[in-house]
C-alpha positions, 0 to 999 in steps of 0.5 A: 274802391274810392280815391279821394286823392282823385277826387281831389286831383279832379277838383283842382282841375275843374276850377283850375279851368273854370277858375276864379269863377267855379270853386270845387269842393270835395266831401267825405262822406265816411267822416262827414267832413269836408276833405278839400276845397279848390278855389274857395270862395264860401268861406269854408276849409278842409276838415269843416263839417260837410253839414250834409246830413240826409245821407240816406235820401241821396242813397237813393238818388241817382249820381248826378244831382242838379244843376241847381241855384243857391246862395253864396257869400256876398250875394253871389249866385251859385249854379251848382251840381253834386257828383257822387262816388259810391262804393262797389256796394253802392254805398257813397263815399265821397261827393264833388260839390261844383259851383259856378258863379253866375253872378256876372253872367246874370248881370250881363244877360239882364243888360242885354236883354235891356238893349233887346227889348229896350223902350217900345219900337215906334212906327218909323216917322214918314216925314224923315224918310219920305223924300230919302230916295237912298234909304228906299234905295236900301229897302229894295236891295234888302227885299231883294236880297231876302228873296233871292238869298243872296247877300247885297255884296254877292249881287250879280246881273239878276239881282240888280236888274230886280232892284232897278225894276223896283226903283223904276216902279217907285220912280226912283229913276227920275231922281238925279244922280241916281243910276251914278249912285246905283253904280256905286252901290253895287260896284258897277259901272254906269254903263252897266246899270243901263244894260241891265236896266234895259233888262229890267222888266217894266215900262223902258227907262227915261233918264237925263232926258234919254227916252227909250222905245217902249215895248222894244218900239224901233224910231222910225226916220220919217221919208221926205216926200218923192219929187215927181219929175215932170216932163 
């Protein structure tokens, strides 16, 4: 047997959690009227006609029905589902109405797809970033970062001496001030960058007018010619 008191209990709950957004209406399918409404906002009270007259097609159907949109006062946009309760002969007694306004949230989801798509990307302006050594600076830790997988934050010895081996390549290492800015930007010491530079694979670092060997080349101190002592 149906309690429409439960039904009742259950409406008062569900917009009780959802409220002021969802309005839960109970129908009475024996009396064909509407036996309560929690948080009302269609207009309607208990004991208005249910206006639910195609009994027979929902006899049929199954006992969730939607979800499904329809209109509601003052524009509003309901997302709606009907749950009916049936008899232990099958036949229904009782149906819970929910709907779920989603005006606002359809608002919303219409702003942020605004801000998603927005006006047409453009090819970014070569001439702003041409001579923006920090910016590339950025791009290489990025490539860096998606082939490593490892976050900018995270990056150790390994990941940095891949980003030093890229700037070397694009000559980001003649710029001034550029190994004290790659420092700062991992957190590491100066001293540091020049280790892990030397790691680096590629042509040997020349920085401030400090060369190092190519190819692991060691200076070799010229001898002063022997005197011959003669007798």
């Amino acid at each position: 047997m149906i309690d429409i008191g439960f039904l009742k209990a259950a409406a008062d709950g569900i917009a009780a959690l959802l409220f002021p957004d969802l309005e839960a209406v109970v129908h009475d399918a024996r009396t064909g009227l509407v036996a309560h409404i929690a948080n009302g906002f269609s207009k309607r009270k208990p004991g208005d006609p249910s206006l639910i007259s195609d009994l027979p097609a929902l006899q049929e159907g199954g006992d969730v029905i939607g979800p499904y949109e329809k209109g509601g006062p003052n524009n509003r946009k309901l997302r709606s589902i009907t749950i009916v309760a049936r008899s232990e002969q099958g036949e229904i007694v009782a149906l819970l109405c929910l709907n779920f306004d989603v005006s606002a949230l359809t608002q919303v989801q219409k702003l942020l797809s605004g801000f998603a798509v927005g006006a047409q990307s453009q090819a970014r302006p070569d001439a702003l970033f041409r001579s923006d050594w920090k910016e590339r600076l950025n791009e290489i830790a990025e490539q860096v970062s998606a082939q490593c997988c490892v976050r900018t934050s995270d990056f150790g010895r390994t990941e940095i001496t891949l980003v030093l081996a890229q700037a070397r390549a694009d000559g980001l290492l003649s710029v001034r001030n550029f190994i004290d800015h790659v420092g700062e930007y991992f957190g590491v010491s100066r001293a540091t960058v020049y280790n892990y530079l030397k790691a680096a694979p590629g042509e040997a670092a020349a920085t401030h007018g400090d060369s190092e060997p190519a190819n692991g080349a060691q200076r070799v101190r010229a001898k002063a010619p022997s005197r011959r002592k003669w007798k």
